[in-house]
C-alpha positions as CSV (number, residue, x, y, z in Angstrom):
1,X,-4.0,27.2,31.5
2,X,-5.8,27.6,28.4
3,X,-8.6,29.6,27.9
4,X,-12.1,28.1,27.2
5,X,-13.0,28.5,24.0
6,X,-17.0,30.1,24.0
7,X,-19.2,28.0,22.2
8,X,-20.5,29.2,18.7
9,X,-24.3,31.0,18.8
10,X,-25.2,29.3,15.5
11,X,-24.6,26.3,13.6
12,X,-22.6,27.4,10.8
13,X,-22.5,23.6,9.0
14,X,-26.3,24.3,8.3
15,X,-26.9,28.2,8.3
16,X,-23.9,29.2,5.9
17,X,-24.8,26.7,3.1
18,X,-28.2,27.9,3.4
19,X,-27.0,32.0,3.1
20,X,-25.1,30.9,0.2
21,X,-27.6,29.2,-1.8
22,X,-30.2,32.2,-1.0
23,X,-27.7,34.7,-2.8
24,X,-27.2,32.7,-5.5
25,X,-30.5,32.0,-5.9
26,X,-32.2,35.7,-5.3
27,X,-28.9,37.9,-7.1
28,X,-29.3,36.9,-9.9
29,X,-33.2,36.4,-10.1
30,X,-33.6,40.2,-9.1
31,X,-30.5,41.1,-11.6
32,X,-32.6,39.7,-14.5
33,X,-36.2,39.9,-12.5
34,X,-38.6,39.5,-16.1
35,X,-37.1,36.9,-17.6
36,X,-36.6,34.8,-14.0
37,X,-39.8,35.3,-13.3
38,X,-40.9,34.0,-16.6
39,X,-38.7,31.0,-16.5
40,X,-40.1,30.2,-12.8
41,X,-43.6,30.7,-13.7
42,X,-43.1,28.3,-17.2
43,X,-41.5,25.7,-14.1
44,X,-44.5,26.3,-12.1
45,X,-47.0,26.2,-14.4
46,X,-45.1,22.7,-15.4
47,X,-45.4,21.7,-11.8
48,X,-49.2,23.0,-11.4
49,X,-50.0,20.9,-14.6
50,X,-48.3,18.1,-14.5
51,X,-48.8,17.0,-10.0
52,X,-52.3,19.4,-9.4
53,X,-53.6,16.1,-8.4
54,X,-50.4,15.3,-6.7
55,X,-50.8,19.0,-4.2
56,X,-54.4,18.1,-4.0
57,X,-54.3,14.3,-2.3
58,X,-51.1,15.5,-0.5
59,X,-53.5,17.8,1.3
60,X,-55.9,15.7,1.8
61,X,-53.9,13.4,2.8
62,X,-52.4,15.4,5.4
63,X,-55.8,15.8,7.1
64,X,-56.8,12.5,7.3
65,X,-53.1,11.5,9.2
66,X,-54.2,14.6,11.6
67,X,-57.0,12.7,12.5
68,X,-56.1,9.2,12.9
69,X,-53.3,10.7,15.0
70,X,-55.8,12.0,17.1
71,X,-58.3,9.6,17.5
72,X,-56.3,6.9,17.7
73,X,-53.9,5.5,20.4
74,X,-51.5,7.9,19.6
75,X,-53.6,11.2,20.2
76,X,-53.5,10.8,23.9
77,X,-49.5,10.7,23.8
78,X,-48.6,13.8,26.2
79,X,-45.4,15.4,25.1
80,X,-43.1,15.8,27.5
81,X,-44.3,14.8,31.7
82,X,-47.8,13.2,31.8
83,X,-48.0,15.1,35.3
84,X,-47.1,18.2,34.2
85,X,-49.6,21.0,33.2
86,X,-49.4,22.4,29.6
87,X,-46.7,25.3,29.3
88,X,-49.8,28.2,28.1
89,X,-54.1,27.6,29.1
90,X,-56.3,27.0,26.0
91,X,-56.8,30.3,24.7
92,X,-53.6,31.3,25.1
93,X,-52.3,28.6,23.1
94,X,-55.2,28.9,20.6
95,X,-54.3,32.5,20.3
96,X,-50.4,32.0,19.6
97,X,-51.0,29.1,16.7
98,X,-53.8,31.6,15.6
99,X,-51.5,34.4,15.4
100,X,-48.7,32.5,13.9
101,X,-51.1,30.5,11.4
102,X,-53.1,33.5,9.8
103,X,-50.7,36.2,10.2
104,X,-51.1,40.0,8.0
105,X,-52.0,37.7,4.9
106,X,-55.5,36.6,6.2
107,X,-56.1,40.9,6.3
108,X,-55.6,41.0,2.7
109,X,-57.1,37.4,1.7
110,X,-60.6,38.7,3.6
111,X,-60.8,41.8,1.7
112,X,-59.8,41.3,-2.0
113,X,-59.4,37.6,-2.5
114,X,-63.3,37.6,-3.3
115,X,-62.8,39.8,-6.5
116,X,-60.1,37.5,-7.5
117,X,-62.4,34.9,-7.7
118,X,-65.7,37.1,-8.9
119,X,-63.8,38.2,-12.0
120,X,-63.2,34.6,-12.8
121,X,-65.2,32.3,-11.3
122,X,-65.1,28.5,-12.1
123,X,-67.6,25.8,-13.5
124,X,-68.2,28.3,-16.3
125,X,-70.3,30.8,-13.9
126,X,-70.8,34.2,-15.2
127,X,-67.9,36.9,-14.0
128,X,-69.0,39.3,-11.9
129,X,-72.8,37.7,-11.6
130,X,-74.6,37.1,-7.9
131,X,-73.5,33.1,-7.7
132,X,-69.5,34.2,-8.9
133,X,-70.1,36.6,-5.8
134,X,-70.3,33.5,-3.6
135,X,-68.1,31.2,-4.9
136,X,-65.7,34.4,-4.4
137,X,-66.4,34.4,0.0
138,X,-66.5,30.4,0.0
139,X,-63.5,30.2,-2.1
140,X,-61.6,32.7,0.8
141,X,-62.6,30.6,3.4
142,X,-61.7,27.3,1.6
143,X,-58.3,28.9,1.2
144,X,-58.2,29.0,4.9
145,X,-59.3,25.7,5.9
146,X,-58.5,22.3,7.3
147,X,-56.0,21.2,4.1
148,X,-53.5,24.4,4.8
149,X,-53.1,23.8,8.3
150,X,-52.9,20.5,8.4
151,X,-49.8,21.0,6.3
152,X,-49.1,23.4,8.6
153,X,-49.2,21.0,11.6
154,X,-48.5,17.9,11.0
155,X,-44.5,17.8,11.4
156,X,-45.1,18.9,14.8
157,X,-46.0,15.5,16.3
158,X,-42.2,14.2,15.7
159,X,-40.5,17.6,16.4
160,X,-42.8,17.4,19.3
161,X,-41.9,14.3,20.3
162,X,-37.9,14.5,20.3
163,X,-38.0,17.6,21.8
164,X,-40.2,17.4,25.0
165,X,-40.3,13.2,25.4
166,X,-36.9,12.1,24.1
167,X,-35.4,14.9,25.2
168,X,-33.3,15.7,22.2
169,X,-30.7,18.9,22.5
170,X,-31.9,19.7,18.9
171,X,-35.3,20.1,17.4
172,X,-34.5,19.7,13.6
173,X,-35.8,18.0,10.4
174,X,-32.7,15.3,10.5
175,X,-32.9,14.6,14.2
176,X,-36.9,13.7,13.5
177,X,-35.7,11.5,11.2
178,X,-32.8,9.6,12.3
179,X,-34.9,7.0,13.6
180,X,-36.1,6.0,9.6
181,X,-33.1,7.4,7.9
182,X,-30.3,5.8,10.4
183,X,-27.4,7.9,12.2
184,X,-24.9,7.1,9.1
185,X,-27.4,9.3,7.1
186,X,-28.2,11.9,9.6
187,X,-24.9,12.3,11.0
188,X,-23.4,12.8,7.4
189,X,-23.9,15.2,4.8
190,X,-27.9,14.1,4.0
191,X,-28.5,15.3,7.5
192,X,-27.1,18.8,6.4
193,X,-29.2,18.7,3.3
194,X,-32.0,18.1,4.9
195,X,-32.0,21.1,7.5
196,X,-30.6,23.3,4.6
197,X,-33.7,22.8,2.8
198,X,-35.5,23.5,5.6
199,X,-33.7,27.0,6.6
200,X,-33.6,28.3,2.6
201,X,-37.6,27.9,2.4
202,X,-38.0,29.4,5.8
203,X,-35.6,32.4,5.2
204,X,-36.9,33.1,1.6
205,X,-40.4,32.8,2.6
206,X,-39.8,35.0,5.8
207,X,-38.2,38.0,3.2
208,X,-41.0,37.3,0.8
209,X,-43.6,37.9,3.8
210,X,-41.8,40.9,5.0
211,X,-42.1,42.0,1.4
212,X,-45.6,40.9,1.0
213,X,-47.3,42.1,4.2
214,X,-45.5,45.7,4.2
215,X,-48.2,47.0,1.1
216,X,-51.1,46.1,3.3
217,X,-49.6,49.0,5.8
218,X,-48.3,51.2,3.2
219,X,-51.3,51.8,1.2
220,X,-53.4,52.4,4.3
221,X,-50.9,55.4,5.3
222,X,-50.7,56.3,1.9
223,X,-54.5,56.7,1.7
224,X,-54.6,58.0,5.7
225,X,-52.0,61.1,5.3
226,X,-53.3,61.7,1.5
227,X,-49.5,61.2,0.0
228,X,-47.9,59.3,-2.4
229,X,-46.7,55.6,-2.3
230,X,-42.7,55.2,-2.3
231,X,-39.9,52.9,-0.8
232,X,-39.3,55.7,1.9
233,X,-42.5,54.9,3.7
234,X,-41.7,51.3,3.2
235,X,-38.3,51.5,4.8
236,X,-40.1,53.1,7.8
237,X,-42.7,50.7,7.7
238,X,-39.8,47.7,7.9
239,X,-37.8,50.2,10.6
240,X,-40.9,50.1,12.6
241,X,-41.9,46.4,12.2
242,X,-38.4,45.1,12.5
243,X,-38.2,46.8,16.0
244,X,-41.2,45.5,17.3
245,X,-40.9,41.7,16.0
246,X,-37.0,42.3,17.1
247,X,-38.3,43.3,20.6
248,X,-41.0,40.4,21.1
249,X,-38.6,37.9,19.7
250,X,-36.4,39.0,22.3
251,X,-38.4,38.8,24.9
252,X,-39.4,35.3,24.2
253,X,-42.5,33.6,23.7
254,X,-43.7,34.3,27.4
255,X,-43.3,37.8,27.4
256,X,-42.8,38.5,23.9
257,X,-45.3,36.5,21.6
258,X,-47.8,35.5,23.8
259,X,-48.5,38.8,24.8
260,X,-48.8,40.2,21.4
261,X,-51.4,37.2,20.0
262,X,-53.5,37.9,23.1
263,X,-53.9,41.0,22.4
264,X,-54.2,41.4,18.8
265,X,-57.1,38.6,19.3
266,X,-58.9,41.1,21.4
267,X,-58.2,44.3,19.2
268,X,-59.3,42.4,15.9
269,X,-62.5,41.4,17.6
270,X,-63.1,45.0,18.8
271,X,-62.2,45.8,15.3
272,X,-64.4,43.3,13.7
273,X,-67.6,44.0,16.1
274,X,-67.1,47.7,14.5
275,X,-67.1,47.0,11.4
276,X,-70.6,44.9,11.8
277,X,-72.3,47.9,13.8
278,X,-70.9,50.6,11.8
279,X,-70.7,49.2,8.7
280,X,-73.1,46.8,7.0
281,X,-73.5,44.1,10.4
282,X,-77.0,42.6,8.7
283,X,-76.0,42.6,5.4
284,X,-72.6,40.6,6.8
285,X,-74.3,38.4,8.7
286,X,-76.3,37.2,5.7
287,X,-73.7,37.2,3.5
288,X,-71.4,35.2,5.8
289,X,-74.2,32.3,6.4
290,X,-74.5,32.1,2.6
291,X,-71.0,32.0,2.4
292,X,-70.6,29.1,5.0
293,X,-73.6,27.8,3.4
294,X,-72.7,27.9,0.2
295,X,-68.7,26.7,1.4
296,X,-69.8,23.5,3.1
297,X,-72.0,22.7,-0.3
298,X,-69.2,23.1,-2.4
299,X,-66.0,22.0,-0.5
300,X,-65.2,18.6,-1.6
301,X,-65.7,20.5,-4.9
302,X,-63.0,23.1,-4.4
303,X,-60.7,20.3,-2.7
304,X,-60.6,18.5,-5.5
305,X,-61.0,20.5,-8.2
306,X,-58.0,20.5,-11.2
307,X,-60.6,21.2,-14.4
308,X,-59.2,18.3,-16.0
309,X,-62.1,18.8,-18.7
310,X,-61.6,22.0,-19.1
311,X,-65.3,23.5,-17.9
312,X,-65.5,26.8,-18.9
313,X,-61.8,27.0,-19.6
314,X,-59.3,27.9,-16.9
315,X,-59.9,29.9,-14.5
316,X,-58.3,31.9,-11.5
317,X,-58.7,29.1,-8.8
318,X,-57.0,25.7,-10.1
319,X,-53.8,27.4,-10.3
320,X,-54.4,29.4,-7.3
321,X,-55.0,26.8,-5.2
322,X,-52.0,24.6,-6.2
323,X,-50.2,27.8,-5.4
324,X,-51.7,28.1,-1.8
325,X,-50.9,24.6,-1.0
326,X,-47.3,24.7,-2.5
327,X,-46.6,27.6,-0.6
328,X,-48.1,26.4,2.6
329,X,-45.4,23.7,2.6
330,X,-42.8,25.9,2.4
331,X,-44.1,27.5,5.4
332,X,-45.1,23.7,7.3
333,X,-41.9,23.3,8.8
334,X,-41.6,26.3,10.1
335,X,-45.2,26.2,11.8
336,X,-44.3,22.9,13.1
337,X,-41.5,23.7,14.7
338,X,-42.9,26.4,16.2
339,X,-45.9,24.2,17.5
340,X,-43.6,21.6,18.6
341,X,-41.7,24.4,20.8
342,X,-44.8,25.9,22.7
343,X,-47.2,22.5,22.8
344,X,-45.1,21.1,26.3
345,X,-47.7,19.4,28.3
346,X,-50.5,18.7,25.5
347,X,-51.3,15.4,23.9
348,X,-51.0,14.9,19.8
349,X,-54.7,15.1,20.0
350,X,-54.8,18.8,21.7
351,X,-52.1,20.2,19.6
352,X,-53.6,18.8,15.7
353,X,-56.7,19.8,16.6
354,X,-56.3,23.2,18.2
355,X,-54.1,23.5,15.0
356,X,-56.9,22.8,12.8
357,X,-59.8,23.7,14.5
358,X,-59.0,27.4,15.8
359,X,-57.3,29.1,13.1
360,X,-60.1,27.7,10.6
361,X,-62.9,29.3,12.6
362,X,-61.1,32.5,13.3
363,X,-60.3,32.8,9.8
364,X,-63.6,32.4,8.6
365,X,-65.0,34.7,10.4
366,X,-62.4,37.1,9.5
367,X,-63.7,36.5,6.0
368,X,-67.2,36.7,6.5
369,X,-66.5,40.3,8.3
370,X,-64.0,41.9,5.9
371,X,-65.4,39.8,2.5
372,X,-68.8,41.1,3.6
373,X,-67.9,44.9,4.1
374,X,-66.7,44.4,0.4
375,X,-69.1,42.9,-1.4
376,X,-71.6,45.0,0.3
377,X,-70.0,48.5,-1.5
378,X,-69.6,46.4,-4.4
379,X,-72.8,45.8,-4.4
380,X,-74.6,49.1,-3.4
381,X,-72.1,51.1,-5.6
382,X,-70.0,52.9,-3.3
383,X,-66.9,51.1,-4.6
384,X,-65.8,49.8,-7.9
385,X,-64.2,47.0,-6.0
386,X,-63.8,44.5,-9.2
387,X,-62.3,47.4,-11.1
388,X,-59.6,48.5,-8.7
389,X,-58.5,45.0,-8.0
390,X,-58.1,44.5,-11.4
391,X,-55.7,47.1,-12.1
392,X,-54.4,47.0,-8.0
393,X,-55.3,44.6,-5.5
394,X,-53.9,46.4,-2.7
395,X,-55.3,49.4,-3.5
396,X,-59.0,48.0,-2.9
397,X,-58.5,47.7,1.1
398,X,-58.1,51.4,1.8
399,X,-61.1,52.1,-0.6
400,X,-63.6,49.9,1.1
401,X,-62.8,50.9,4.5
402,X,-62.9,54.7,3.5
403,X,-66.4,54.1,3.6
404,X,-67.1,53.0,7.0
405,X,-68.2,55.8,9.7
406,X,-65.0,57.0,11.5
407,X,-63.1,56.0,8.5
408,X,-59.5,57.6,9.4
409,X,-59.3,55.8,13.0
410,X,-60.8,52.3,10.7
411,X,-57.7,52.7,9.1
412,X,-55.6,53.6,11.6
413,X,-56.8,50.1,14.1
414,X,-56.5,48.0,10.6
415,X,-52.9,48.8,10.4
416,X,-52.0,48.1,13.5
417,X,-54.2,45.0,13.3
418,X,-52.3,43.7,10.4
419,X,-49.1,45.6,12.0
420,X,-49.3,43.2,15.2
421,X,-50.2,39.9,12.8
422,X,-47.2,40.0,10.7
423,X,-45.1,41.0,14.0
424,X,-46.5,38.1,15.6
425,X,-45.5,35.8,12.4
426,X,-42.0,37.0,12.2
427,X,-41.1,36.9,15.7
428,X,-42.2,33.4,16.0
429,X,-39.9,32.9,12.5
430,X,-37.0,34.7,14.4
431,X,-37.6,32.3,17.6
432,X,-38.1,29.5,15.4
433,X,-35.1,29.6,13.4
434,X,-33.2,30.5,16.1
435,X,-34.2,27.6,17.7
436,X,-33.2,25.2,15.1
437,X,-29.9,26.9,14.0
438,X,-29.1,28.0,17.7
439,X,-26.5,25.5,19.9
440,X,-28.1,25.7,23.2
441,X,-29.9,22.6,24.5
442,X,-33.5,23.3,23.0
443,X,-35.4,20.5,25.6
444,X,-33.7,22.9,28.3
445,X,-33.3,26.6,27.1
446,X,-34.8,28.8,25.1
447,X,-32.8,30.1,21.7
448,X,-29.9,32.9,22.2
449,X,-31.8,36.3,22.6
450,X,-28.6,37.8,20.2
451,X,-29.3,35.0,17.5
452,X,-32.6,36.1,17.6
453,X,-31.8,39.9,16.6
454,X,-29.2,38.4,14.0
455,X,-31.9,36.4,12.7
456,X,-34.3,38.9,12.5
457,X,-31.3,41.8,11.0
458,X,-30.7,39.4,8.2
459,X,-34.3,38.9,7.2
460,X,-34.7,42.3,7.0
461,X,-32.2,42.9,4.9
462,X,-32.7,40.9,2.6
463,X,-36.5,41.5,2.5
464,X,-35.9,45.6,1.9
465,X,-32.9,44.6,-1.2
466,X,-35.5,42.8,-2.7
467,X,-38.2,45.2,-2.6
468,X,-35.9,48.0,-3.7
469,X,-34.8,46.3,-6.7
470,X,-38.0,44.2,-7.1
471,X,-36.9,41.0,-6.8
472,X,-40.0,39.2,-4.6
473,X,-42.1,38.1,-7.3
474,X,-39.5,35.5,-8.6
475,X,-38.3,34.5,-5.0
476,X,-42.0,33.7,-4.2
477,X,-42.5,31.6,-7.2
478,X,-39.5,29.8,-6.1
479,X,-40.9,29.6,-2.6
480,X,-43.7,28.1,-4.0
481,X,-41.8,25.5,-6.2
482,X,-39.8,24.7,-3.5
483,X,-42.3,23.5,-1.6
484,X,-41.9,19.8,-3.5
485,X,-39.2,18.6,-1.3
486,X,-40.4,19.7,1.9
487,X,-43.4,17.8,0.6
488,X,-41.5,14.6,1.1
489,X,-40.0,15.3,4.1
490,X,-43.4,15.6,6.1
491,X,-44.6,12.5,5.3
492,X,-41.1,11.2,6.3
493,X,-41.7,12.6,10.2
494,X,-45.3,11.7,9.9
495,X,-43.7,8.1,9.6
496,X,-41.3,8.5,12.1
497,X,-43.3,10.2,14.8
498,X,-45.4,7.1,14.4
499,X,-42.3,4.9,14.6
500,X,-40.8,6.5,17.4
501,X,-44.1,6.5,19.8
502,X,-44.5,2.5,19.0
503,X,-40.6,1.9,20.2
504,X,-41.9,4.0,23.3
505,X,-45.1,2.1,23.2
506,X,-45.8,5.8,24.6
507,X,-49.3,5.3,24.5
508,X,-48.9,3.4,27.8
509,X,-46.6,5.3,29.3
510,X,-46.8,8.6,28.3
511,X,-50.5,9.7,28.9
512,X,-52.2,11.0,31.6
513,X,-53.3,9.3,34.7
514,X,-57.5,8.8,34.7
């Protein structure tokens, strides 16, 4: 008798193509770092110039499917058994899509990402003066608004959809799109090139936010134990981080990652309610209104905003924001997958909006609360916050809290804060990817707990060669270029999730009994 043969972990047609072209793209890009990351930033300032209106209706787009979606027939649609109760309650959900949505990078965008914009405001407003000062707050929350997570979001409905109602063994890109594309295409090598594309952005942008998030811990231990920034403290950093998104990737979403989000939404409240009683809590509530005020003024403005006249020249935010939302994409298929995964039991409706609604407003707030406590020791003196972040972004966040009461254990809760966000992030990465690379039935089980530490190993990996020989900077350009196909893609499963729920006519029989 022959022996069984045990069935493969991974999918090697998709996840060794996309290894390979990774290599070759980041060797030789970190080899020859300064002249890569020239040639990618002359490509993407090409890009910026030539489609900024093209990223900006895309966008907008985007939003306006996620709310015909929901409010039309198709937002009742219940993926997977109308009579089953949804897999997590509201906040838990609302807390894992938070988590996953805002991760480390919100930490840094709510501190500095003001100055960016106060050194160089737009509409030919004075640098540095009290109006740059709020178009710097309203320009951080604008970056964390309804455009970026509805491109987050809104592959989810047809991963969604294949997954929990068709009950398809494999939640990818090609499978959502077999029902436009045809089986000849899907089953043949465009399927492949499709989910390739999907696993280089994913794993490039997962190294570049391992790379990314790691100086928002190093410079706070840096400033804690008085020493000296170096690659040793971030290798322990990574050691550190790697185990614990290793462990809750692991463990699963259950044990692992909803426990995690929960709690990180309570410490970074705790966290945030310090900051206001300590700190500055009148001045930030002021501020924050302004900024909200000021925001809601001005946010058709920022959304579709490319200077095509040139007022006042070029400035920090046109280029920045075609940036944001080409790097979002990268990131959308990831999130949607990931949203597809956990959203079992809620409609369309519950899973857009949540989507949209909860990380906005958390994010915000974040803003208002760590933008405030800047501008406020900008403003009073105590730090030269325009200044440092001119010469070193990063270096600005361990400044500003230095001056809060208790200013060692501030630091010490806003590491592990940002610690616990970018865990939270990557472990849903590792699930996720093992999910879509993974063999098992995905409408039955969950992804291989073994691929999930491979996964994780290789991000890691290739996230600390990077850093060491400094190769992120032209990887996340890339990331950001790279963002153009996946572009066209989403609006492929928009079609198709819309496609397949009128073959189902699933708004009659896939919804929830009155």
């Amino acid at each position: 008798m022959k022996k069984r043969k045990h069935p493969s972990l991974i999918d090697y047609s998709i996840f060794i193509p996309s290894m390979i072209s990774l290599i070759v793209i980041s060797i030789p890009f970190s080899m020859y770092e300064s002249k890569s990351l020239e040639l990618l930033n002359q490509v993407f300032d090409s890009v910026v110039s030539t489609f900024s209106w093209g990223y900006i209706w895309y966008a907008i787009i985007l939003v306006g499917a996620g709310l015909y979606l929901s409010f039309s027939r198709y937002g009742n649609v219940v993926l997977g058994d109308p009579n089953e109760k949804p897999r997590f309650n509201l906040f838990e959900y609302a807390s894992i899509l938070i988590a996953m949505g805002l991760g480390s990078t919100i930490m840094r965008t709510g501190m500095v990402e003001w100055a960016n914009v106060t050194l160089d405001p737009p509409f030919g407003v004075e640098s540095g003066s009290s109006e740059a000062l709020l178009w710097g707050n309203a320009y951080s929350m604008f970056m964390w608004s309804f455009q970026v997570f509805a491109i987050f979001v809104m592959a989810a409905p047809a991963l969604g959809y294949i997954l929990h109602v068709r009950k398809k063994p494999f939640m990818r890109i090609s499978e959502a799109c077999r029902v436009l594309l045809g089986d000849t295409f899907i089953d043949g090598i465009g399927g492949k090139i499709l989910d390739s594309i999907f696993l280089v952005s994913i794993l490039a942008g997962a190294a570049v936010t391992l790379g990314l998030g790691a100086p928002i811990i190093t410079y706070n231990i840096a400033e804690l134990f008085q020493i000296e920034q170096s690659f040793t403290i971030t290798l322990i950093v990574t050691v550190v981080w790697v185990s614990l998104f290793s462990i809750s990737a692991y463990l699963g979403v259950e044990k692992g990652i909803k426990r995690l989000s929960t709690f990180n939404m309570y410490l970074a409240g705790i966290f945030a309610l310090f900051i206001m009683v300590a700190g500055p809590g009148i001045f930030i509530l002021n501020y924050f209104t302004d900024s909200i005020g000021f925001l809601l003024s001005n946010y058709f403005n920022m959304s579709l905003f490319t200077n095509a006249v040139d007022v006042g020249g070029k400035t920090y935010i046109e280029s920045q924001t075609i940036f944001w939302f080409a790097y979002s994409a990268t990131w959308a298929m990831l999130h949607s997958v990931f949203a597809a995964k956990i959203s079992r039991g809620r409609t369309i409706k519950e899973m857009i909006l949540t989507y949209l609604l909860a990380p906005t407003a958390i994010s915000w707030i974040a803003t208002g609360v760590l933008g405030g406590l800047g501008v406020n020791r900008y403003i009073n003196g105590a730090v030269d916050v325009l200044s440092i972040v001119e010469k070193d972004a990063m270096a600005a966040i361990p400044a500003i809290l230095r001056t809060l009461p208790l200013s060692s254990i501030a630091i010490v809760v806003f590491i592990i804060v940002a610690m616990i966000f970018l865990t939270t992030t990557l472990d849903s990465t590792t699930y996720t990817i093992a999910s879509y690379t993974g063999t098992k039935d995905m409408s039955k089980a969950e992804p291989s707990r073994k691929l999930r530490i491979i996964i994780a190993t290789l991000i890691t990996i290739m996230a600390l060669i990077l850093m060491q020989i400094g190769g992120l900077a032209p990887l996340e350009v890339l990331s950001g270029v790279m963002g153009l196909p996946i572009i066209i893609i989403q609006f492929l499963t928009i079609a198709a999730a819309k496609k397949m729920m009128d073959q189902d006519k699933a708004w009659l029989h896939n919804v929830r009994k009155k």
